[in-house]
C-alpha positions as CSV (number, residue, x, y, z in Angstrom):
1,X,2.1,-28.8,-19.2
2,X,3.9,-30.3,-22.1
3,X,2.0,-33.4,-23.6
4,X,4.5,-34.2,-25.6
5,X,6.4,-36.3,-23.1
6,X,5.0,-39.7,-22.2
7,X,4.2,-38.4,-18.8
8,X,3.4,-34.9,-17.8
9,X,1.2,-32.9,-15.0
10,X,-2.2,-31.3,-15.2
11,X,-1.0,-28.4,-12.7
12,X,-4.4,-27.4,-11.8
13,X,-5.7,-30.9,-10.2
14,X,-1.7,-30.6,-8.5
15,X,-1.7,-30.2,-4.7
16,X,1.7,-29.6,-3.6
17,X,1.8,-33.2,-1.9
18,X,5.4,-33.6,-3.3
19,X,4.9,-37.2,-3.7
20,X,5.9,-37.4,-6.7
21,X,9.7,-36.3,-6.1
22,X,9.6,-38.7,-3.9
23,X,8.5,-41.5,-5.7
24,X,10.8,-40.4,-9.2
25,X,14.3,-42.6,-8.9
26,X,15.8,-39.8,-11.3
27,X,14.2,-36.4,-9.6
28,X,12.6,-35.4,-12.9
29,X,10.0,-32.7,-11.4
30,X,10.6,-29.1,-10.9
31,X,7.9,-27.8,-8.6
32,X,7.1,-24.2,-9.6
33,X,3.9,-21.9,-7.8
34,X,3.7,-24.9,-5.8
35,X,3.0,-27.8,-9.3
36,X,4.5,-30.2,-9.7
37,X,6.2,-30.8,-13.9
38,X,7.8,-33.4,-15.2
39,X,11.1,-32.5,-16.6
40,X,11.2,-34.1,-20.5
41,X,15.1,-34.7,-20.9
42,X,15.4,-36.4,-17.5
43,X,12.1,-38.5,-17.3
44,X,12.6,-42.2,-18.0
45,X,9.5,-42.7,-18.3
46,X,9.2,-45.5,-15.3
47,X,5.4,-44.1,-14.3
48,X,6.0,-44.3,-10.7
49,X,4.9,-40.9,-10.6
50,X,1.7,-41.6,-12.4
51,X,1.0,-44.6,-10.3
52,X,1.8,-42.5,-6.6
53,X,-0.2,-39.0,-7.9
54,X,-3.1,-38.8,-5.1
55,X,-5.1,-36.5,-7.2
56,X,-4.4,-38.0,-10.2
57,X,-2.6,-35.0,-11.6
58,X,0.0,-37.0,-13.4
59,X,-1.3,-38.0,-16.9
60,X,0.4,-40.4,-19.8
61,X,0.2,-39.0,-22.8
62,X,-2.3,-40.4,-25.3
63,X,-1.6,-41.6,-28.5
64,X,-4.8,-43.4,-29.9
65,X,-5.5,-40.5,-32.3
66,X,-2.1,-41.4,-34.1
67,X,-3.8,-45.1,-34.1
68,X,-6.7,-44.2,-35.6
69,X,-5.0,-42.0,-38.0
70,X,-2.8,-44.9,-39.3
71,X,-6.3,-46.9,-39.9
72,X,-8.0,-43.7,-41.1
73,X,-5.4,-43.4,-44.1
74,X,-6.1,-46.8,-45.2
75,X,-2.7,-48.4,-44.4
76,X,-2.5,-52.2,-43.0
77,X,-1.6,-51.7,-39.6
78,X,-0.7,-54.7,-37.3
79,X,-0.9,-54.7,-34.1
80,X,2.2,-55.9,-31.8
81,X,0.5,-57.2,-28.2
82,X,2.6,-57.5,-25.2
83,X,2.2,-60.8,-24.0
84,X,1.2,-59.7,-20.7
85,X,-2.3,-59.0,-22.8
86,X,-3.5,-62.5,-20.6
87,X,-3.4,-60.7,-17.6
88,X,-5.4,-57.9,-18.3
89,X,-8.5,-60.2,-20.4
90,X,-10.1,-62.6,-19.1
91,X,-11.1,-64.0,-23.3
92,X,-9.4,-66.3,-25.5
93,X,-6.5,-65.4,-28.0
94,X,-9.4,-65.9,-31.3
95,X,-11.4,-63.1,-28.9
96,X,-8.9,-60.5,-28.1
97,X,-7.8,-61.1,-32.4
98,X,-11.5,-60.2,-33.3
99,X,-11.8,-57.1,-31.0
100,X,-8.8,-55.7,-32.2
101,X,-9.7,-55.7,-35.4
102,X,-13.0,-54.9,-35.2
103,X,-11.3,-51.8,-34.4
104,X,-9.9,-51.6,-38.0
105,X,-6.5,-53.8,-37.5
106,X,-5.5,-55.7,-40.5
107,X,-3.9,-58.2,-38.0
108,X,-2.4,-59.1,-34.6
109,X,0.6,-60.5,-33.9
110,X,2.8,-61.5,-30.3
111,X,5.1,-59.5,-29.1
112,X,6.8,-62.7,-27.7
113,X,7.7,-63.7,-31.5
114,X,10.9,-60.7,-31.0
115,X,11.2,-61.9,-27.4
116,X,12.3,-65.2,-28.6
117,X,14.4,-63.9,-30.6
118,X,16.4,-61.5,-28.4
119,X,16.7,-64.7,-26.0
120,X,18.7,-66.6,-29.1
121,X,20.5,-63.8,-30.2
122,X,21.7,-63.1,-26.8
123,X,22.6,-66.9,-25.6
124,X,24.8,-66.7,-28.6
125,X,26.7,-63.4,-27.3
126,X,27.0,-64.8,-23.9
127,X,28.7,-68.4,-25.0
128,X,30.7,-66.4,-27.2
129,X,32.2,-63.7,-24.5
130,X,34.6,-65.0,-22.0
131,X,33.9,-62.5,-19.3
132,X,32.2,-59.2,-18.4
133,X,29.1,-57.4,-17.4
134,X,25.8,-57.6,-20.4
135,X,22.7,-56.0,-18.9
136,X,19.6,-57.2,-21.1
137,X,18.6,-54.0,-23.6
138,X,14.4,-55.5,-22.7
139,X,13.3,-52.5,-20.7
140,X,13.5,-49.5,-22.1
141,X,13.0,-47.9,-19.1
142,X,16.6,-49.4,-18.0
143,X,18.2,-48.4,-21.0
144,X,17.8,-44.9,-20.5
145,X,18.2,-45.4,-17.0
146,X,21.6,-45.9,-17.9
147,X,22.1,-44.2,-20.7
148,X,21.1,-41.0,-18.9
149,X,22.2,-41.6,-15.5
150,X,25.1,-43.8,-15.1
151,X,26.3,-43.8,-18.5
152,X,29.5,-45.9,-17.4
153,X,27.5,-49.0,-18.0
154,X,26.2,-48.0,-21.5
155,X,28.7,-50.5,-23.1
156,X,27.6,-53.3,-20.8
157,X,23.7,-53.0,-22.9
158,X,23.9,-55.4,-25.4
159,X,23.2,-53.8,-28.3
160,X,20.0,-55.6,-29.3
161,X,17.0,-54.1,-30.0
162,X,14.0,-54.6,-27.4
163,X,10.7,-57.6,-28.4
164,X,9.4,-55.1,-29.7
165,X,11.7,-53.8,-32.1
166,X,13.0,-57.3,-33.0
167,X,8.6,-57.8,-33.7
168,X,8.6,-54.4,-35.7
169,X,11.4,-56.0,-38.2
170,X,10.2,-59.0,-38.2
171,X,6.6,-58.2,-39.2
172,X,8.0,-55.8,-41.7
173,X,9.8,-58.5,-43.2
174,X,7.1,-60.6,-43.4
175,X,4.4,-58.1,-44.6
176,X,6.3,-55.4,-46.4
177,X,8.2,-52.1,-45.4
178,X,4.8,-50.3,-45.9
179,X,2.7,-51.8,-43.3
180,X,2.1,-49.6,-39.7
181,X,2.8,-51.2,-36.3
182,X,1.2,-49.9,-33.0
183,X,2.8,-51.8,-29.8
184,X,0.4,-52.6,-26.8
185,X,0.9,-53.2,-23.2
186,X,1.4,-52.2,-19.8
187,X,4.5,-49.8,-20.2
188,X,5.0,-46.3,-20.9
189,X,8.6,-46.7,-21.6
190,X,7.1,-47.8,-24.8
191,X,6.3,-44.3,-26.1
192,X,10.1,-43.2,-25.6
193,X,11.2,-46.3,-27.5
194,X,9.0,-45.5,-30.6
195,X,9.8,-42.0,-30.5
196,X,13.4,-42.2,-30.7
197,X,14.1,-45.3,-32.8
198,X,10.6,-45.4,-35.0
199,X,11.0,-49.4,-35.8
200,X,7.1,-49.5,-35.0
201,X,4.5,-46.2,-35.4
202,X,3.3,-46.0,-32.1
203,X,3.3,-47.0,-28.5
204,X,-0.2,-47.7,-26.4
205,X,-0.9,-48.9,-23.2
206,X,-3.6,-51.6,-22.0
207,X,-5.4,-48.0,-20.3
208,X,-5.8,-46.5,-24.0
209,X,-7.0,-49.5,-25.2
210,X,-9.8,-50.0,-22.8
211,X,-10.2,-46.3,-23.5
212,X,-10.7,-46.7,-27.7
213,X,-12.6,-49.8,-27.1
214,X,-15.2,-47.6,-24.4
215,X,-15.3,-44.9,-27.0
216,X,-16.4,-47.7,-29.8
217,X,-18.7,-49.0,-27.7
218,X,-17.2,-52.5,-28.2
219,X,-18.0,-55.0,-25.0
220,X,-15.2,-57.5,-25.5
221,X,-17.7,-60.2,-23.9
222,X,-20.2,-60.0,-26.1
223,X,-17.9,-59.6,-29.8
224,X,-18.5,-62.1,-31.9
225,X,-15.2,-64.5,-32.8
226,X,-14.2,-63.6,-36.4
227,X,-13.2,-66.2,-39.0
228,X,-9.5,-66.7,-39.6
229,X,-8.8,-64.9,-36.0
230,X,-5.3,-66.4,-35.2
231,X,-2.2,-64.4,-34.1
232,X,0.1,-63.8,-37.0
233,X,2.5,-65.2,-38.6
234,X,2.6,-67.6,-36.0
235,X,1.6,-68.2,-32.5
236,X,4.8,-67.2,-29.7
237,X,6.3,-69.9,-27.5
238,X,8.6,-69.4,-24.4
239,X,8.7,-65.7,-25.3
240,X,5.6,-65.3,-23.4
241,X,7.8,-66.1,-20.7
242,X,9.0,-62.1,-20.5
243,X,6.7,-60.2,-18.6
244,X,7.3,-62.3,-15.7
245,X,10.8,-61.3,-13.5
246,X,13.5,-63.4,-14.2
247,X,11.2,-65.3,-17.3
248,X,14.3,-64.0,-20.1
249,X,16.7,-65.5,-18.0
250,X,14.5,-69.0,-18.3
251,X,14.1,-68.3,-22.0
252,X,18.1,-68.6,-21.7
253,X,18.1,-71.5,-20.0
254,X,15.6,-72.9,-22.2
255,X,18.3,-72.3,-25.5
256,X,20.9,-73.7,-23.5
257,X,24.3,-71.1,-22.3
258,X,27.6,-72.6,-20.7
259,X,27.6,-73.8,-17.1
260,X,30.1,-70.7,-15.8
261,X,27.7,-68.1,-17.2
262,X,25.8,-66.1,-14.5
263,X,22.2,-65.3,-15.0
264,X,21.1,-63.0,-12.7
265,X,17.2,-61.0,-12.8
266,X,16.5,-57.7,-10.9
267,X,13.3,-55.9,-11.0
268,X,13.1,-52.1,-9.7
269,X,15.0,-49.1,-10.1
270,X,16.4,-48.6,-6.9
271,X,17.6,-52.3,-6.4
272,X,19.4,-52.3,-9.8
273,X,21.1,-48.8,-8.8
274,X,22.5,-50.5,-5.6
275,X,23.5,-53.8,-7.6
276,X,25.8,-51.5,-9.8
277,X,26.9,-49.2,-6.8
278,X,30.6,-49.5,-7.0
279,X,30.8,-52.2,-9.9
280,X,33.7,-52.3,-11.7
281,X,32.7,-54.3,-14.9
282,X,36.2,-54.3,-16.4
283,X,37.8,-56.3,-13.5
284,X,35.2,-59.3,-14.0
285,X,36.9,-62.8,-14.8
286,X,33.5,-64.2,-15.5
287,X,30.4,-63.8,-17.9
288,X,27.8,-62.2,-16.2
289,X,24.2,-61.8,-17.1
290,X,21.3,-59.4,-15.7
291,X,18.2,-59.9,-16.7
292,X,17.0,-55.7,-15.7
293,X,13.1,-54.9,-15.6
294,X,12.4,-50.8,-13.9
295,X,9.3,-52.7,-12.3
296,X,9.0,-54.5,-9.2
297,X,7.6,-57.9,-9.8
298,X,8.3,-57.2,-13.8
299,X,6.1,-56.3,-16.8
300,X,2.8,-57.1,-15.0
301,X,3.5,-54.9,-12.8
302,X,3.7,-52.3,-15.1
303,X,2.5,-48.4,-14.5
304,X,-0.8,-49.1,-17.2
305,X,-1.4,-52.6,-16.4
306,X,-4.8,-51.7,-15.9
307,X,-6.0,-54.3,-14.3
308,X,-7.2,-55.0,-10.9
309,X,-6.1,-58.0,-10.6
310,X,-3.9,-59.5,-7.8
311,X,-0.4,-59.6,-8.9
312,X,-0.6,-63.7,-8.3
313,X,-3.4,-64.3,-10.3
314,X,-1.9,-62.3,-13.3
315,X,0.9,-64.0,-13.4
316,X,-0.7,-67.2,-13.1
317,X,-2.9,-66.5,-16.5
318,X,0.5,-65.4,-18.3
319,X,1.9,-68.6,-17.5
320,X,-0.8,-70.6,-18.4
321,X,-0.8,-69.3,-22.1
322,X,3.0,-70.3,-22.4
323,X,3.6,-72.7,-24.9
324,X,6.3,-75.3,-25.0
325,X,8.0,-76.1,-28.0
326,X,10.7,-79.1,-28.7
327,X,13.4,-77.7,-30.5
328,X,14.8,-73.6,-30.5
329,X,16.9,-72.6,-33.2
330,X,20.5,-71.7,-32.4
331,X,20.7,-69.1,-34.4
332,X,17.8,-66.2,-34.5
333,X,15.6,-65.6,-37.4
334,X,15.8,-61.5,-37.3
335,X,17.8,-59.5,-35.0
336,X,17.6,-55.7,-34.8
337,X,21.2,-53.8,-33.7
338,X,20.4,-51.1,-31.4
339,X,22.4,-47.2,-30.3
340,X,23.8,-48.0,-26.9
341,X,25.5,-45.1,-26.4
342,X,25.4,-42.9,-23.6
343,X,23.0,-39.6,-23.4
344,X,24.5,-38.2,-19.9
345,X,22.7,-35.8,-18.7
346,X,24.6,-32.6,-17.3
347,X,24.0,-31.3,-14.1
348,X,25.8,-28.2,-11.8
349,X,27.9,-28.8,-9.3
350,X,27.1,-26.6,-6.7
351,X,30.2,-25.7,-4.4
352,X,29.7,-26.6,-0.5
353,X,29.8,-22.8,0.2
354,X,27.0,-22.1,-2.2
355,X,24.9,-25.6,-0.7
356,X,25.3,-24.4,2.9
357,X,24.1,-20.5,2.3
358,X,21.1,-22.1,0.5
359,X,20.7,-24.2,3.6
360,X,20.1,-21.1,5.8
361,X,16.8,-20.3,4.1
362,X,15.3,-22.9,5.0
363,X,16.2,-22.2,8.5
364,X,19.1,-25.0,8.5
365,X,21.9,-23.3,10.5
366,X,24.3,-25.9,11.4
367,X,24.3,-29.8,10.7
368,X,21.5,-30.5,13.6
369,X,19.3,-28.5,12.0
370,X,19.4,-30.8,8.7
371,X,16.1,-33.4,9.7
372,X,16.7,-35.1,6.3
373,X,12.7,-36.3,6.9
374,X,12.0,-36.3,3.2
375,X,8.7,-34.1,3.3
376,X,9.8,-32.5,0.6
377,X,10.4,-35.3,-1.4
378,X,14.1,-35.4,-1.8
379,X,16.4,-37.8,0.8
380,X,18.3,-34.8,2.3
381,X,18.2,-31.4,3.0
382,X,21.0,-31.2,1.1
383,X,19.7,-32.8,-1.9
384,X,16.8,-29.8,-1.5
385,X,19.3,-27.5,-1.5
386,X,20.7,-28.5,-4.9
387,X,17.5,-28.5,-6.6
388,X,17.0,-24.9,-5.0
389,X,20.4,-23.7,-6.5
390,X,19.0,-25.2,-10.2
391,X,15.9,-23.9,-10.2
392,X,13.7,-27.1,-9.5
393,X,12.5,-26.8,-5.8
394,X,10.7,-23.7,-3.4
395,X,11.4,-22.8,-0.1
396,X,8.1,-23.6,0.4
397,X,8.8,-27.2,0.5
398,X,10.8,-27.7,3.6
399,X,8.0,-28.7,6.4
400,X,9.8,-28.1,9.0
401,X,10.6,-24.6,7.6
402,X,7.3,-23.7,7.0
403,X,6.1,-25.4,10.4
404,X,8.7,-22.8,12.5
405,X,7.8,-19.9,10.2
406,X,4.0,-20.7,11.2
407,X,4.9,-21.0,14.9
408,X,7.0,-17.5,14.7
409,X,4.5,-15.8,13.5
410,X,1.8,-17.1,15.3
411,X,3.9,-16.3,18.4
412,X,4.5,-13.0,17.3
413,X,0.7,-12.4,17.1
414,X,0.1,-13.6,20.7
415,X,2.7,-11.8,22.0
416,X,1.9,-8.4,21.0
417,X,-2.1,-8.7,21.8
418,X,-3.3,-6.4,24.4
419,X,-5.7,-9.0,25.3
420,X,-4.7,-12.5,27.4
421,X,-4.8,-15.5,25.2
422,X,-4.5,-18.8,25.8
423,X,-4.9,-22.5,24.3
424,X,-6.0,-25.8,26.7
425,X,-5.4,-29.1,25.2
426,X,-7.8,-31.8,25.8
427,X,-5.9,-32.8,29.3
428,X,-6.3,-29.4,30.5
429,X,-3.0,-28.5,30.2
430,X,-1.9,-25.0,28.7
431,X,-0.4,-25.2,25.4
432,X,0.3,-21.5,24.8
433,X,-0.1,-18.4,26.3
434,X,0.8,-14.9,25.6
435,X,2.9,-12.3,28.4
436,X,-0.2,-10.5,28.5
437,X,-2.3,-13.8,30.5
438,X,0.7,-14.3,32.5
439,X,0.6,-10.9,33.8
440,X,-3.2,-11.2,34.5
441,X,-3.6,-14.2,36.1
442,X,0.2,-15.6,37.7
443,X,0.4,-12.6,40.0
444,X,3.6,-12.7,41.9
445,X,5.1,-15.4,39.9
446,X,4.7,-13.6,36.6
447,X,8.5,-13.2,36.2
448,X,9.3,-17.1,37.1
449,X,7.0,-17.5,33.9
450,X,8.5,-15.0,32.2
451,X,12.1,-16.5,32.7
452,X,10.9,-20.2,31.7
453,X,11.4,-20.5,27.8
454,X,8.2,-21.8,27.4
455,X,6.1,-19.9,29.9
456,X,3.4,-21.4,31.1
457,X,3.4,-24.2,28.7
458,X,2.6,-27.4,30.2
459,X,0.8,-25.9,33.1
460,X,-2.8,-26.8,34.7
461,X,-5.1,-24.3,33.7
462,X,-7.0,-25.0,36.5
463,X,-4.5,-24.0,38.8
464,X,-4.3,-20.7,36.5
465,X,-7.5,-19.4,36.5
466,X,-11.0,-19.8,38.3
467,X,-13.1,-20.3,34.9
468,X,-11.2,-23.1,34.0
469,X,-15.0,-24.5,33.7
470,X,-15.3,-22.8,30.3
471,X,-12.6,-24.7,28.7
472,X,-14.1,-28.1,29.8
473,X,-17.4,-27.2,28.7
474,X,-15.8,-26.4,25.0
475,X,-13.9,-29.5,25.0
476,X,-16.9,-31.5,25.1
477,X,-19.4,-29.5,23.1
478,X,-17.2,-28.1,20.4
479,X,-19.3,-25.0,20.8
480,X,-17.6,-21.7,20.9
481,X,-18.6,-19.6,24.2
482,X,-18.8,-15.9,24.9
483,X,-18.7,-14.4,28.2
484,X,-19.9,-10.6,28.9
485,X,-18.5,-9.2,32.4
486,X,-18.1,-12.5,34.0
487,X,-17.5,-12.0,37.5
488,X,-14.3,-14.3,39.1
489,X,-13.5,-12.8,42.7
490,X,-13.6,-8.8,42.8
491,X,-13.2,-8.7,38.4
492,X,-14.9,-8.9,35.7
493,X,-13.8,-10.3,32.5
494,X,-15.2,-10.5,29.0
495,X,-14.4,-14.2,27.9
496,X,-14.4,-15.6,24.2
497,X,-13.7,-18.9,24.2
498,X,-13.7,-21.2,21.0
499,X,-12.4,-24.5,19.3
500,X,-8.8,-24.8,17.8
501,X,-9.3,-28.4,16.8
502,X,-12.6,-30.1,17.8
503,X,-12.5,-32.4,21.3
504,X,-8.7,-31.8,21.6
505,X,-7.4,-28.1,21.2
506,X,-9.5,-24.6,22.3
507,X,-8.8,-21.0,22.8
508,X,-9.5,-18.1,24.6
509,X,-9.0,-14.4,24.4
510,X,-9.5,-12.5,27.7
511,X,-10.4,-8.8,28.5
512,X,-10.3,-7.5,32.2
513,X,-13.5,-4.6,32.1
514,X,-13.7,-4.3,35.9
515,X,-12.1,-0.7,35.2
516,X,-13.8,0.0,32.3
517,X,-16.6,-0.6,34.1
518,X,-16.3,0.9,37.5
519,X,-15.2,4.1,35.0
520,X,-18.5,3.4,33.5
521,X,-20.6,3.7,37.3
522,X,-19.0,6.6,37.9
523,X,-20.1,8.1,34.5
524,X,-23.4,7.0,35.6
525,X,-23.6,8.0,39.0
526,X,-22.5,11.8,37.6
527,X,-25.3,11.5,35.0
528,X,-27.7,10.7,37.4
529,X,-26.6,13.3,39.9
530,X,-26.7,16.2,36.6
531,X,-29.8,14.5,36.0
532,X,-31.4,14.9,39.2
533,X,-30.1,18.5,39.3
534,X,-31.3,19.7,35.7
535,X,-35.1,18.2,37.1
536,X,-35.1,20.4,40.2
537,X,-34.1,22.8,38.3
538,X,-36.9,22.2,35.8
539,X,-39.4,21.9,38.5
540,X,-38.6,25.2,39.8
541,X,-38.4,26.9,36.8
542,X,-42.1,24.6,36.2
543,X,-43.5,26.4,39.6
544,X,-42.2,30.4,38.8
545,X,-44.1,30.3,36.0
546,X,-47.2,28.7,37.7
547,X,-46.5,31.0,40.3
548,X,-46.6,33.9,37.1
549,X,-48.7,32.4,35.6
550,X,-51.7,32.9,38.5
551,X,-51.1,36.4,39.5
552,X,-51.4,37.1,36.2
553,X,-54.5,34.9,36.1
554,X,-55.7,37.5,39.3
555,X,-54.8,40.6,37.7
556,X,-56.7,39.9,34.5
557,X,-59.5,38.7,36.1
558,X,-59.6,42.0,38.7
559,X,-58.7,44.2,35.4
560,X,-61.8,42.7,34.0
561,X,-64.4,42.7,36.7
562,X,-63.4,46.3,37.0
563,X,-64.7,46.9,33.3
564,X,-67.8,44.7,34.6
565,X,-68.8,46.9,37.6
566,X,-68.4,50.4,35.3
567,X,-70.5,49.1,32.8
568,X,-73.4,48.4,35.1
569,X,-73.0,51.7,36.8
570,X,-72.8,53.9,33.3
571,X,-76.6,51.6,32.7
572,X,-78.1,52.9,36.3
573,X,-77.4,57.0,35.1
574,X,-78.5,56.5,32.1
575,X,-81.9,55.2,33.0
């Protein structure tokens, strides 16, 4: 993570979705360990990848502490507000005045006051130029666009600073070199802008706002309206105009350019990239003008808009707070000269031999083999490759890849079990099934099987095997099912069947025991038969010593009747 860039990743709530490369016009994101990061030096900072993250992984940085720093140290800071501001707040311009500076602004100002006077300033470069290509310098999002990525057109920027700029000077001019400026609006563009040229101090969107004002505990409803709470110096006119696509090229209009002059207004990336695709600006014989905004549907559109609004109705509520005025100057009031040149950035060329090898692993042997589906976020498999060769991109991320790497080694695993296996699909039909089923239950056609390249694939598992009850049952409980010695015809089979996916997919691994357990009969019979032997056996050793044990009963008794009958006769003499 690296928060210094306007927009960067929390890797840990990052789930390898790769929506973000596809979403990023300039393939700024490097996925490593399977996170997604944004790439500093290439980001433009459009925040379509903050506005596609599913798991909100992609984060803007925050600069409200630098805010409330400027107010901490006691310096009169203005604030500079988009004029898209009517969009987001439903509250009057004397309301949104006293919020903001309940927040410790010294005062507010409209961002429109610069727009007006880029409009003049650029009328006035257009009637003065008798042919050639001027993209508006508005967006900064464009401008490095351009700068970075098709540097060709660098020289066709006019070289005016943005609103904002044009509002920092102008503000500074009016209230001294030593007051702070801190834009607001819906674009985080803005951040780049004020880091690199530093006309104002910083850059917030309409999201940190609604964050400072939470953290306050200010309810904009319920704020009272301060005295004196009036945008400064002055309230804006048809600058307001800008947020809205194609509302410069009105301001234009408005200030009045020569008939032959083309206006022209494109919003997004992608359509601006295909309106330069093979432009040759020097071999125009006319003035053209293009009014460039990164978003679709303009500023109010923009990434931190925050808002949820319908785009209609936003609109609608910048329009209404336009403001008409009678006469506009000729000749602008402030203008701000701004760097136009280019800041390429330098990538590898890769050679075709090196692009093709990378190819092969990820399982793309020939030109068939190249889907070009986009799951992994890039247009081409080729594209992939490239960002493989410079570090930026896994393996990993090629779906197909991974799908056919799954399937091998799943197939792998079936085909070397001892035990049959098969999967049903809800129709009863058999999806998979190892050599070891086919040789238990195809009989004499095992080796038509064998030969088909998908085996029994596509097959009625009823036709297969005589239990083909088991799988129905599953299919409509979604219980798993285990058979001990089920008896089909002269076998018996130990059956576990279970649920791949619930109501459409199920399994089942199959054991033949019928010789197992015939062996085990056999055992038993012998057992039985030893058995029966070591009992007679007992039994007669049981009777020998009953047999011993009377006679010897007989002797001792006759042993001791003898005693008996010489006692009685030793008596009789004696007497």
């Amino acid at each position: 993570m690296n928060s210094n860039n306007p927009v960067y990743t929390l890797s840990n709530e990052c789930h390898d979705c790769y929506k973000c490369i596809r979403e990023c016009p300039v393939k700024a994101i490097k996925i490593e360990n399977g996170h997604a990061s944004v790439i500093g030096e290439r980001c433009i900072a459009c925040g379509n990848c903050v506005k596609a993250c599913p798991s909100n992984a992609k984060r803007v940085r925050t600069d409200v502490d630098k805010a409330k720093n400027l107010i901490r140290a006691q310096k009169e800071v203005y604030v500079s507000l988009a004029p898209s501001w009517k969009g987001v707040f439903d509250i009057s311009e004397e309301k949104i005045v006293s919020v903001l500076k309940k927040l410790g602004f010294k005062g507010v100002s409209e961002t429109a006051l610069g727009a007006q006077e880029v409009s003049i300033k650029t009328a006035e470069m257009l009637n003065s130029a008798e042919k050639g290509l001027f993209i508006s310098s508005a967006c900064p999002v464009i401008v490095n666009f351009i700068r970075k990525y098709h540097p060709e057109y660098a020289n066709c920027i006019t070289p005016i600073g943005s609103p904002a700029m044009t509002h920092a000077k102008m503000l500074k001019d009016k209230f001294g070199e030593n007051i702070s400026i801190v834009f607001i609006g819906p674009c985080i563009g803005k951040k780049n802008e004020s880091d690199e040229y530093k006309l104002f101090d910083v850059a917030l969107t309409f999201e940190e706002l609604k964050l400072w004002l939470h953290d306050e505990a200010i309810d904009i409803s319920s704020t009272t309206t301060l005295p004196d709470s009036k945008f400064v110096p002055r309230a804006a006119y048809e600058g307001s105009l800008y947020p809205i696509d194609g509302g410069m090229n009105e301001t234009i209009r408005k200030i009045g350019i020569k008939k032959e002059i083309q206006l022209m207004d494109i919003a997004g990336l992608l359509p601006f990239e295909r309106a330069l695709y093979k432009l040759k600006p020097d071999k125009m014989d006319k003035v053209i003008f293009v009014e460039a905004l990164s978003c679709e549907g303009g500023c109010v559109a923009g990434p931190c808009i925050s808002t949820d609004k319908s785009g209609i109705s936003i609109i609608s509520d910048v329009l209404s707070n336009v403001k008409e005025r009678e006469i506009i100057p000729k000749v602008p009031e402030t203008v701000v000269e701004m760097d136009v040149s280019p800041k390429k950035i330098v990538t590898t060329e890769h050679s075709i031999e090196d692009i093709l090898k990378t190819l092969k692993k990820i399982g793309k042997h020939s030109v068939d083999d190249e889907l070009n589906c986009g799951g992994c976020g890039y247009a081409t498999c080729r594209d992939l490759a490239k960002a493989l060769l410079d570090g930026d991109a896994e393996t990993s991320m090629c779906v197909s890849y991974m799908r056919k790497i799954a399937m091998r080694k799943a197939a792998a695993m079936l085909r070397c079990m001892p035990s049959a296996t098969v999967m049903v699909d809800s129709n009863m039909n058999i999806l998979e099934a190892n050599d070891a089923f086919m040789r238990m239950f195809t009989g004499d056609m095992y080796e038509v099987f064998k030969a088909r390249p998908d085996g029994l694939a596509g097959a009625a598992i009823e036709r297969i095997v005589d239990f083909a009850d088991i799988f129905k049952t599953i299919l409509k409980s979604g219980k798993d099912l285990h058979k001990e010695r089920y008896p089909v015809k002269n076998r018996l089979y130990d059956i576990s069947a279970f649920t791949i996916e619930e109501n459409e997919i199920v399994g089942a691994v199959i054991t033949d025991v019928t010789q197992s357990e015939t062996n085990r009969e056999k055992i038993s019979q012998k057992a039985h038969e030893v058995i029966s032997k070591n009992i007679s056996i007992v039994q007669e050793i049981a009777c020998l010593l009953g047999e011993h044990m009377v006679e010897t009963e007989t002797l001792l008794s006759s042993i001791a009747n003898d005693f008996d009958d010489k006692d009685d006769e030793d008596t009789e003499n004696n007497g």
